[in-house]
GUKOLMAR-539934 format. One record per atom (N, C-alpha, C): z negated, x negated, y negated. Coordinates in steps of 0.001 Angstrom, whole numbers, plus 500000, padded with zeros to 6 digits. Layout:
N
ZXY ...
//
This chain:
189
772860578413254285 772354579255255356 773526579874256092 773785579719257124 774575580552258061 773835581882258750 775471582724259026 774986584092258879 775328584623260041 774871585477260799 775192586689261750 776222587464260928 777887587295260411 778381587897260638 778807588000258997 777938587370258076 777882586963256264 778567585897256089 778872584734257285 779482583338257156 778394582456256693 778603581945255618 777887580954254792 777610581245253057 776236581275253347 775686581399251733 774920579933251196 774908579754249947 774659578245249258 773710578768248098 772503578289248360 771449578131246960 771303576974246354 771228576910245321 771129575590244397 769819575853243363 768785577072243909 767596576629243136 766688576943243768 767008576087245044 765720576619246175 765486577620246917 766130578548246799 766436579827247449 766236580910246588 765965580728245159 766032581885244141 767046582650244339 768205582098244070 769680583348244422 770526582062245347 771471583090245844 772727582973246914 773518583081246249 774937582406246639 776492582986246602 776919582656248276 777985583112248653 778852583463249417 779512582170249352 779881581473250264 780800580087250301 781916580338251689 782169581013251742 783571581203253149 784903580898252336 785338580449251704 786883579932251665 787564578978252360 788496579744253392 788923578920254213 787884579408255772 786768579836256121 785919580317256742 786370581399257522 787378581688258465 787956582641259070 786655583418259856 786015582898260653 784714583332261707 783396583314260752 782692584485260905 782009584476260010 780700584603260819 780575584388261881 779449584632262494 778847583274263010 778177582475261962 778025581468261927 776586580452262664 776094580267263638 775487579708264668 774638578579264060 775249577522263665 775005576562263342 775066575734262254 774355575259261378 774966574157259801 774164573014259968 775520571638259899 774711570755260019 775465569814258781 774011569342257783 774663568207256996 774632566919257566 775973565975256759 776389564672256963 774499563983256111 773787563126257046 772934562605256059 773077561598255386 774422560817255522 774732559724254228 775828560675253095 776209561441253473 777184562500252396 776955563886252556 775790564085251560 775612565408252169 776393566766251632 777704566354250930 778679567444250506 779044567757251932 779179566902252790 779878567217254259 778787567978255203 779415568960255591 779138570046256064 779625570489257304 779241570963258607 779475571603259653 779134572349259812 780284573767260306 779436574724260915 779635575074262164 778983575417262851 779176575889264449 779483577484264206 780512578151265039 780739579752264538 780273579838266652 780973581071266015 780414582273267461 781473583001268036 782679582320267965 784402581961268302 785339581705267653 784411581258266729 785927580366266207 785892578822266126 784747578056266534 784455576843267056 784161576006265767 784349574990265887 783590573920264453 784596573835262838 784024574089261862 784206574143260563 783868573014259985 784520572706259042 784002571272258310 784131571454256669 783395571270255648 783203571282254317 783497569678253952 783869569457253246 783582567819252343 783076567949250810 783564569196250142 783309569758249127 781567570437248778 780633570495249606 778907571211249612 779642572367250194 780884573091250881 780660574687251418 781710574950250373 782241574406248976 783119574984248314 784504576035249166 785100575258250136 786172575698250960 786113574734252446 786505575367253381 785872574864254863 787445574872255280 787668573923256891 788815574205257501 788130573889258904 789245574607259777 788710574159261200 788640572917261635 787948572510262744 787809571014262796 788174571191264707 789346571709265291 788553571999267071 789637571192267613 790164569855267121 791478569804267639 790273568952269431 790977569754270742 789946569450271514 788969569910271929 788251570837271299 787382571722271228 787892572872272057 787880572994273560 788254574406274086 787256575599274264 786175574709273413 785320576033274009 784791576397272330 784759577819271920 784785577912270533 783737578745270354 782625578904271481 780771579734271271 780058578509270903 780034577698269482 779171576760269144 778178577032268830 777113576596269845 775739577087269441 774607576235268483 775422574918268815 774387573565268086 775612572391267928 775035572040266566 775677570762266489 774524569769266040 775153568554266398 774196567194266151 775141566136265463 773978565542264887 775115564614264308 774228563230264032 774788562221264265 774400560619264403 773797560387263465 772336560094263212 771754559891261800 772349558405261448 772686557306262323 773038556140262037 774686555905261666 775271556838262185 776918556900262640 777652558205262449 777571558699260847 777767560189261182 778522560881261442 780040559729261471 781041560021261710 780970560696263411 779757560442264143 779808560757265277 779105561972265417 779628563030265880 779083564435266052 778875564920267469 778012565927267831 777980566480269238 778024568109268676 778859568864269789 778193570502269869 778017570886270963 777081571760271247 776550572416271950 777046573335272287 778345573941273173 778966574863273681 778497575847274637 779575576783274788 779383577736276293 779744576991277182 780823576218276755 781764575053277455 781134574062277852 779741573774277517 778806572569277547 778854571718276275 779015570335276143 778603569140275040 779938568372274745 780626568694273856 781697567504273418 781221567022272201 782115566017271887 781637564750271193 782596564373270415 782348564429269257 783545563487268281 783073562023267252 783748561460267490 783895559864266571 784548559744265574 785011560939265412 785994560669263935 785334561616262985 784388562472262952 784056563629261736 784104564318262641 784751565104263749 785300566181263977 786997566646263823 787629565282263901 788981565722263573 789311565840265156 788750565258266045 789326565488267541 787586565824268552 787887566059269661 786669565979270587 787027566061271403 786212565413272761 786837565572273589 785064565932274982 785149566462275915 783974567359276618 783198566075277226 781954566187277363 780931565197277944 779874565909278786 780310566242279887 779615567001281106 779246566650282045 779659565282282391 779285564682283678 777345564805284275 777198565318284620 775650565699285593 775440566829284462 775838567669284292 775108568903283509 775728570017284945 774475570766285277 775011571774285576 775433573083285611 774916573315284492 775365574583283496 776460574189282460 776845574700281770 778113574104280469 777699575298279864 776485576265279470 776237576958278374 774790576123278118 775258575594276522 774486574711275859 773926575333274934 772667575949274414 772234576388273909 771490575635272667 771501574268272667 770686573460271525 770602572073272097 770519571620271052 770734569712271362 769936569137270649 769390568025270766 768957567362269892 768759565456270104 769163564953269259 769200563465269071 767930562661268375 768187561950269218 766265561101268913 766680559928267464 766166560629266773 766687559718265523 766442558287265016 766254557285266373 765618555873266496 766485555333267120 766803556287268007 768096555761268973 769122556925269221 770198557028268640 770676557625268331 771728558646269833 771955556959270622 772337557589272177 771798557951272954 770278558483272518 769667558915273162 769436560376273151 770223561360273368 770281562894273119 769378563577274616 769254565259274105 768598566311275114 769604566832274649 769806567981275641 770218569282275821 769724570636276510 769703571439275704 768713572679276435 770101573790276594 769516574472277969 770603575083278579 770016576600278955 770906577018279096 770705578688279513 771037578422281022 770012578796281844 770106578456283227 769680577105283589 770137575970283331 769951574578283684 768554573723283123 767798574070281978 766796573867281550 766995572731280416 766715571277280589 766764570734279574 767357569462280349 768632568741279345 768943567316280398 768696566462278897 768969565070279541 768667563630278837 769995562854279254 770370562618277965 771248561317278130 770975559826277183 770955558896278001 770745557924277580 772006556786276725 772968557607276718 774549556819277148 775543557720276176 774486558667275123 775698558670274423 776004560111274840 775916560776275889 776826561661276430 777588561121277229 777682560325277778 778054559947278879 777976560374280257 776873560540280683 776393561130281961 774909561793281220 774291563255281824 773550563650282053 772565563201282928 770642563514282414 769995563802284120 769009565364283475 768934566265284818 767488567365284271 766541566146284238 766121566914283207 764734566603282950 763642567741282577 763229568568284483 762768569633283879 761138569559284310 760630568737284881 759482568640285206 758374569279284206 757840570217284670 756796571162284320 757136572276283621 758501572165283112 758919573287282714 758998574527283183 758369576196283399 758658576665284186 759894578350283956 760740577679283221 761750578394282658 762499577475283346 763847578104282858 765535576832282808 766089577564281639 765779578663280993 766482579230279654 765825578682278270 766582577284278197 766014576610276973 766763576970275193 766112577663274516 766380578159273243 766821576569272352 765572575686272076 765456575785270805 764734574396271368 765056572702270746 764285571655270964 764052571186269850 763124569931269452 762852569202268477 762133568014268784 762603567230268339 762245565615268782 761024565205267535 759906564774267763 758741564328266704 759752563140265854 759618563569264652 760426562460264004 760359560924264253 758403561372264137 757208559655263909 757289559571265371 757712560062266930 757173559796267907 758477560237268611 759573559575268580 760762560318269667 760660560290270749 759560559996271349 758941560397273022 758486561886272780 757923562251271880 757300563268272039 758909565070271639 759219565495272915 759922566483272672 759181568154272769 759773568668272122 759212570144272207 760796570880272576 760163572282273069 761158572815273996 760938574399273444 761535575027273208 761181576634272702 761914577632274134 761117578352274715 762049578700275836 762139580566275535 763058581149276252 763130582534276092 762358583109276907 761047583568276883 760169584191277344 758887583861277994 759153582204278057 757820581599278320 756922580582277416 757744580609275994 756637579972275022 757229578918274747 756399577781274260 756921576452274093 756410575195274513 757145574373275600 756656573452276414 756778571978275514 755885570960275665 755709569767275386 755453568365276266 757249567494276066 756880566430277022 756277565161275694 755153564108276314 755003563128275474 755793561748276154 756769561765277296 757162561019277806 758773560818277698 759459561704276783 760986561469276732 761250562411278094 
//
């Protein structure tokens, strides 16, 4: 579990008790945790300025991962269910992208027009097929990887997108959590 300001805590009986896992964890105000799903000792965390963390150990001891990373308000990370070496985060900075774990990244903004990224999410069938929900900009689609952006805000009647989730059984079907107007549903991608 990542913390407002606790870092990172680790249960191992379901959530009966906690310990404390920050060694090596300088930023403790922690945004985001995402596991590797073919190794799940590997660990990411998104902080709230100090940019992406990486575990290999389950959280035992963490090191920074930003070589590239200029923007260090990580709000979301994603990670390739097929390729996990391939990661995305969700910045103030907007969406960079790494191919190696997170040892480098480099920014993927082209048609976004906001660069505060508030949540991402990857369609787990096709893996280059990502959203992004934005503070101001609403929600975009890339087909390419991160390559190029498009909005995709039709019927939405916010642009301050919180919080998405792709139907596991139906990756057409997206949900959208917005800040103050509820939660919108496309069945069309």
């Amino acid at each position: 579990a990542g913390t407002s300001g606790g870092g990172v805590f680790k249960s191992v009986d379901g959530g009966a008790s906690w310990s404390v896992v920050n060694i090596g964890l300088t930023e403790t105000w922690v945004s985001m945790l995402a596991i590797d799903p073919q190794t799940p000792t590997t660990i990411y965390a998104g902080t709230d300025g100090g940019g992406v963390y990486k575990s290999v150990n389950g959280g035992a001891s963490w090191s920074a991962v930003n070589n590239g990373l200029n923007a260090y308000n990580v709000y979301s990370l994603g990670i390739d269910p097929q390729t996990p070496s391939i990661l995305y985060a969700g910045t103030r900075g907007g969406v960079f992208k790494s191919l190696d774990g997170g040892a480098s990244w480099s920014a993927v903004n082209a048609g976004l027009t906001t660069t505060y990224v508030m949540t991402l999410a990857i369609d787990p069938q096709i893996p280059s097929m990502l959203y992004v929900g934005t503070y101001g900009g609403g929600v975009f689609k890339s087909v390419n990887g991160g390559a190029s952006w498009i909005a995709v805000n039709t019927g939405l009647t916010t642009t301050d997108v919180r919080t998405l989730a792709i139907d596991p059984q139906i990756p057409s079907v997206l949900y959208a959590g917005t800040w103050g107007e509820g939660v919108f549903k496309s069945v069309d991608g």
